[in-house]
C-alpha positions in Angstrom: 0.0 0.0 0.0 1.0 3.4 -0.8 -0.2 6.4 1.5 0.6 9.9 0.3 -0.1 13.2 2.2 -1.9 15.2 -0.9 1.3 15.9 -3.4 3.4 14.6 -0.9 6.5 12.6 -0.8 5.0 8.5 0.0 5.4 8.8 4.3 5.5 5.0 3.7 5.3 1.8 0.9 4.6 -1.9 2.1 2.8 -4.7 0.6 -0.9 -4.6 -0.4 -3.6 -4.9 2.2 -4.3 -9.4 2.8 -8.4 -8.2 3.2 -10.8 -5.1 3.9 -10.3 -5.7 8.0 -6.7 -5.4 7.2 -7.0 -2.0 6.2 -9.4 -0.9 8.4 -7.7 -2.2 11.6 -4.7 -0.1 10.4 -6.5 2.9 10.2 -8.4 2.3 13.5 -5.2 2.2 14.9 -4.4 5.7 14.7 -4.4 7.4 18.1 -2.7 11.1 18.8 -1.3 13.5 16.7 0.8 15.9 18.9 -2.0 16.5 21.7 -4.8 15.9 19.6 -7.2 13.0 19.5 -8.3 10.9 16.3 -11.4 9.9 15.8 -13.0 8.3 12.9 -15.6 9.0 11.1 -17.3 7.2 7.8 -15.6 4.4 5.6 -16.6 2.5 2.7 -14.4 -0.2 0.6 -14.1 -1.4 -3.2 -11.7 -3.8 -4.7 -8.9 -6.6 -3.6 -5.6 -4.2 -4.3 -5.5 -0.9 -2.2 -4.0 2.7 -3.2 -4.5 5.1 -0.4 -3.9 8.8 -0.5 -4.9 12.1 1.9 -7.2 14.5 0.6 -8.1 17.7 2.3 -11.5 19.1 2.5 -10.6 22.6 1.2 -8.4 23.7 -1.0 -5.9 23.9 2.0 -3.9 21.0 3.6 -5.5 20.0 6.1 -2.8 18.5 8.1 -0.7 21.4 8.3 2.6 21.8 10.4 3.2 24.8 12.7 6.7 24.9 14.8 7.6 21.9 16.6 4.3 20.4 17.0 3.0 19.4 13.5 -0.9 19.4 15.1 -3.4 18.8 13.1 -5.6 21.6 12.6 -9.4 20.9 10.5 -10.5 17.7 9.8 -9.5 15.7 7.4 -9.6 12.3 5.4 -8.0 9.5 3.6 -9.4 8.1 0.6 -9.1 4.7 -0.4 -9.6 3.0 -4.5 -10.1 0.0 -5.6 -8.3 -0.9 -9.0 -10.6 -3.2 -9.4 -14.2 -4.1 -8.4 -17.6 -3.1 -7.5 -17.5 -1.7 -4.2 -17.7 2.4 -3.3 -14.7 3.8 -2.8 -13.5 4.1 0.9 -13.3 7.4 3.1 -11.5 7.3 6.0 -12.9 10.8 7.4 -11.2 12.6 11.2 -11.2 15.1 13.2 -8.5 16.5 15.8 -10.1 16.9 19.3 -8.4 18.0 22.4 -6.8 15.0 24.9 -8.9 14.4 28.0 -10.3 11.7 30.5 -13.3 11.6 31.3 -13.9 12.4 35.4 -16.6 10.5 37.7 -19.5 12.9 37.3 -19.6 12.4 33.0 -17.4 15.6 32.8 -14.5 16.0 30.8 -11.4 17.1 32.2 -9.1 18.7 29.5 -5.0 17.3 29.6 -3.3 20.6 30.1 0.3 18.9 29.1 -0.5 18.3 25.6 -2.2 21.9 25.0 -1.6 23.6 21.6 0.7 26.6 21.3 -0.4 28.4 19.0 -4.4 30.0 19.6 -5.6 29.5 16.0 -4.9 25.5 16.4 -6.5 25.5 19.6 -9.9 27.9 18.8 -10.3 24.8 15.7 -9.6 22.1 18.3 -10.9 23.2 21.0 -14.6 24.0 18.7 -13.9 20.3 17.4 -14.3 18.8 21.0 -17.0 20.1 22.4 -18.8 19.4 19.2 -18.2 15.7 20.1 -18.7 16.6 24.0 -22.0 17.6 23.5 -23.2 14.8 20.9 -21.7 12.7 23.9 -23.8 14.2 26.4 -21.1 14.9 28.6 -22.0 17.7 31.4 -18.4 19.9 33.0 -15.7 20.7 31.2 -12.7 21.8 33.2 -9.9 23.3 31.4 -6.8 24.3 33.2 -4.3 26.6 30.9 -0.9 27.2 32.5 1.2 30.5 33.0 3.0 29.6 29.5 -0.2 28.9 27.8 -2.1 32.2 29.0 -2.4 33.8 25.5 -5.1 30.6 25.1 -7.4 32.4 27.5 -9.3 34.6 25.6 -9.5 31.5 22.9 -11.4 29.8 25.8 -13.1 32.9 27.0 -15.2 33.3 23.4 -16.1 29.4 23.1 -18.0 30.4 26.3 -15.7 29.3 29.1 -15.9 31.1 32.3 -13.0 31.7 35.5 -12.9 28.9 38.2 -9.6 29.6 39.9 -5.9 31.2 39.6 -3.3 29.9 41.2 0.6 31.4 40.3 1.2 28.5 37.7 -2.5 28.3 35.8 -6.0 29.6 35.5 -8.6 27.0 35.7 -11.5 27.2 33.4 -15.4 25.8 33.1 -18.0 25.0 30.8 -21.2 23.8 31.9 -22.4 21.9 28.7 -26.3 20.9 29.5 -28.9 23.3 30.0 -30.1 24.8 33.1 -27.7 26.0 36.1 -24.4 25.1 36.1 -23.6 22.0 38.1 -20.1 22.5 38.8 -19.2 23.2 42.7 -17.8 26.5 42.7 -14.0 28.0 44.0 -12.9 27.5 47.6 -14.8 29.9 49.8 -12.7 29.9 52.8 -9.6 31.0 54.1 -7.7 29.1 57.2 -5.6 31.1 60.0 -4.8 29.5 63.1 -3.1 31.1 66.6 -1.0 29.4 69.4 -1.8 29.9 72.6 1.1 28.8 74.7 1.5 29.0 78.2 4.5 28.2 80.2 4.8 26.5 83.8 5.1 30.6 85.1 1.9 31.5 83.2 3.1 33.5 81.1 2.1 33.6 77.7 4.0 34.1 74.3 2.8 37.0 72.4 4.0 39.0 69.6 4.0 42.3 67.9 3.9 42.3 64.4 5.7 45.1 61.8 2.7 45.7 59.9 -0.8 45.9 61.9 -3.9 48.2 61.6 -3.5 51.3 63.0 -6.2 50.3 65.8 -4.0 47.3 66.2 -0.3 49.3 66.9 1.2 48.4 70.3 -1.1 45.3 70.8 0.8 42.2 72.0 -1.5 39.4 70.4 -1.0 35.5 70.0 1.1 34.4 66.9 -0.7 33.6 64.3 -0.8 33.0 60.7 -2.5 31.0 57.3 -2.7 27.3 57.1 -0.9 26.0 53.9 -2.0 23.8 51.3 -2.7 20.2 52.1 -1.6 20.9 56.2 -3.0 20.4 58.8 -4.1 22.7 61.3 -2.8 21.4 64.3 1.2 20.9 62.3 0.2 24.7 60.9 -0.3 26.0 64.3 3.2 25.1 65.6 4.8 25.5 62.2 3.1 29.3 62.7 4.2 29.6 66.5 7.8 28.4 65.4 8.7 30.9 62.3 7.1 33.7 64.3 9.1 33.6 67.6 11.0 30.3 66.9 9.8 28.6 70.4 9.1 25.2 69.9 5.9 23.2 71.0 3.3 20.4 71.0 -0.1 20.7 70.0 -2.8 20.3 72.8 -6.1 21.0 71.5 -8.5 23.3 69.1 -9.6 25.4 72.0 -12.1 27.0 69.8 -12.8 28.4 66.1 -14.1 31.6 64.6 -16.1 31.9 61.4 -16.3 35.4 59.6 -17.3 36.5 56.1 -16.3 38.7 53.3 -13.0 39.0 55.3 -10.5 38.9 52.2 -11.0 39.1 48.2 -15.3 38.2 49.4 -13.9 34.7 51.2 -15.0 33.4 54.5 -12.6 33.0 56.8 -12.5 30.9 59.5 -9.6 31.6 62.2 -8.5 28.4 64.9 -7.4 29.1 68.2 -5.0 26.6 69.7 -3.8 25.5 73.0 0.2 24.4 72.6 3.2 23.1 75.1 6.2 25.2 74.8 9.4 22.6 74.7 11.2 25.5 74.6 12.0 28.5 75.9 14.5 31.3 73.7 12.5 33.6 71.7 14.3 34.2 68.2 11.7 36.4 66.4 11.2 36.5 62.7 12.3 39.8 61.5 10.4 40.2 58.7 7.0 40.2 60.2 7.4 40.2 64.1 8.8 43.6 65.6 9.1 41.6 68.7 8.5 38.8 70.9 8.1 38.0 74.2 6.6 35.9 77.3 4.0 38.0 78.8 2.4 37.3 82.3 -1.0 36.0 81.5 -2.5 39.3 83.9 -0.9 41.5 81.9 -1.9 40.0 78.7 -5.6 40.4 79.5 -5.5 43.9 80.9 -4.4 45.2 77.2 -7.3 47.8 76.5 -7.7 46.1 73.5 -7.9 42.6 74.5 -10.0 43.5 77.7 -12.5 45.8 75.8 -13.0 43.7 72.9 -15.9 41.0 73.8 -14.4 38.2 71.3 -10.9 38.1 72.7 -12.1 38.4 75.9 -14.0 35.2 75.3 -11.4 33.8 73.9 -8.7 34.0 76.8 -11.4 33.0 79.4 -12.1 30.0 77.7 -8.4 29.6 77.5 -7.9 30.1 81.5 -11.1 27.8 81.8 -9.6 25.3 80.2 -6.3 25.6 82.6 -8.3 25.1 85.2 -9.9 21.8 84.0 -13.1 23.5 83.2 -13.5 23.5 79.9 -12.3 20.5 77.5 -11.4 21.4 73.5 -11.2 19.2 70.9 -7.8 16.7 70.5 -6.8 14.9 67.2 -7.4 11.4 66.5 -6.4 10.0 62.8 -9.0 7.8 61.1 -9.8 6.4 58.0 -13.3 6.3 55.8 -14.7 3.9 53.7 -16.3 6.5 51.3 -13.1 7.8 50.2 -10.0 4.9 51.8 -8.6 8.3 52.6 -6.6 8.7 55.6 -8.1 12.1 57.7 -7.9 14.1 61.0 -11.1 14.3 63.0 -10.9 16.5 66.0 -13.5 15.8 68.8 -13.2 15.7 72.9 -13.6 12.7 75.4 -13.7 13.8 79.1 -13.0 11.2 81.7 -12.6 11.3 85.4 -9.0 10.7 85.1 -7.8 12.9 82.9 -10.6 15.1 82.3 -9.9 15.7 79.0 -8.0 13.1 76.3 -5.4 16.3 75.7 -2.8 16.5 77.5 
């Protein structure tokens, strides 16, 4: 069989096709071209001895090569004559559609390693699948173009795909396919912050002043505290946060309480974790970047501050504090478990008082 690329040099020659599933199995075998999928489309057969060339369906090439990544752009198809026979002649017709994996909720989620370059290739490729997306029935499409990618956005914006997320390296992108409301669950409302309180065997507490407060805020000696990070806990955060800050070290205790708040930052929720921690040490080295110092404050001291005294959430917050001290109050201690909805391994927090030990904690 011969197969030429329209006035093409012959890509390759080998011996004529044994029978018609021959052929056909050779074609269906076709898989990728440079990020692209291949899909076919209609084929019909005539004769015993095969000649097989590519025809465009313009008067362009169909199969055109840009850079590097020789992707093809517009469908395209091969036709295949019989020199002998009764049969129609055969068309092998395809079309280049993006590569992507279906998800578990009959979405689509788009590869963004194999991504065209150039926009032009991907506005005709990225038309092409959800052409087939939607005679598929499928519902979300998420998208995710990276930083070096970015001119594709506006490609993706006039399809009709619409923001998800940003992070530094890529902006993730929707498209809801079916009618009706958009099914997709939307960006991560929240932000975490967490704050140590640590008490030592003198009761004093540590507390820090930070370089850049509110001006309501300046001279106010407050608990260190900061932002979880991605994928950490809070407990781990909360010493991580109590360690860059002042550099004491210490073991987590318990979540002595939580706060939830809204439109705090950007329209996000926030909610803020206060935590109960045993110093294991003692020398303050503070962070000079954000702390303008550190200390250990006696705990009377601490909440006679105007500002911690005459604010009714603080307040609350030291007293349950001091309340749980005293063995009055019990807050909420990790335990490590895993569910059988997801075989996932997870931290649930929750108290057990007992006569003993009146709390789990420590």
């Amino acid at each position: 069989m011969e197969l030429k690329l329209f006035d093409a040099k012959p890509v390759f020659l080998s011996k004529p096709f044994g029978s018609k599933r021959e052929l056909l199995s050779s074609f269906l075998s076709l898989k990728h071209i440079a990020g692209a999928k291949v899909f076919p489309k209609l084929c019909s057969c005539k004769g015993n001895s095969w000649k097989a060339s590519c025809l465009g369906t313009s008067q362009n090439a169909s199969i055109s090569s840009f850079g590097p990544e020789n992707i093809a752009v517009d469908t395209y198809s091969y036709r295949i004559n019989g020199t002998n026979g009764t049969n129609p002649s055969m068309y092998f017709r395809e079309t280049s559609l993006l590569d992507a994996f279906d998800d578990e909720y009959g979405g689509v989620i788009v590869n963004p390693e194999r991504l065209p370059s150039n926009p032009n290739i991907f506005a005709s490729i990225l038309r092409s699948s959800l052409f087939q997306w939607k005679i598929k029935e499928k519902k979300g499409v998420w998208l995710k173009l990276p930083l070096d990618k970015s001119e594709l956005v506006p490609v993706a914006v006039k399809e009709g795909f619409q923001y998800h997320h940003a992070e530094r390296g890529y902006v993730m992108m929707t498209y809801w396919i079916p009618g009706g409301p958009c099914m997709l669950p939307a960006n991560a409302s929240h932000q975490v912050g967490v704050g140590g309180f640590v008490i030592n065997d003198n009761n004093e507490v540590l507390v820090v002043q930070e370089k850049y407060s509110a001006p309501a805020l300046a001279g106010l000696w407050k608990l260190p505290t900061g932002f979880i990070h991605e994928s950490e806990e809070i407990f781990t955060g909360a010493v991580r946060e109590v360690k860059e800050e002042t550099g004491v070290d210490t073991e987590f205790v318990e979540i002595i309480a939580f706060r939830h708040a809204h439109n705090v930052a950007f329209e996000k929720s926030d909610l803020f974790f206060i935590c109960m921690l045993k110093p294991l040490s003692t020398q303050i080295m503070a962070d000079d970047l954000e702390i303008q110092a550190a200390k250990w404050m006696p705990l009377v001291e601490f909440v006679e501050q105007p500002l911690i005294h005459g604010d009714c959430m603080f307040k609350m917050i030291i007293d349950i504090c001091i309340a749980r001290m005293g063995k009055r109050y019990c807050g909420l201690s990790v335990h490590k478990v895993v569910s059988k909805f997801d075989d996932r391994l997870s931290t649930l927090y929750y108290n057990i008082v007992n006569v003993q030990n009146f709390c789990q904690g420590r």
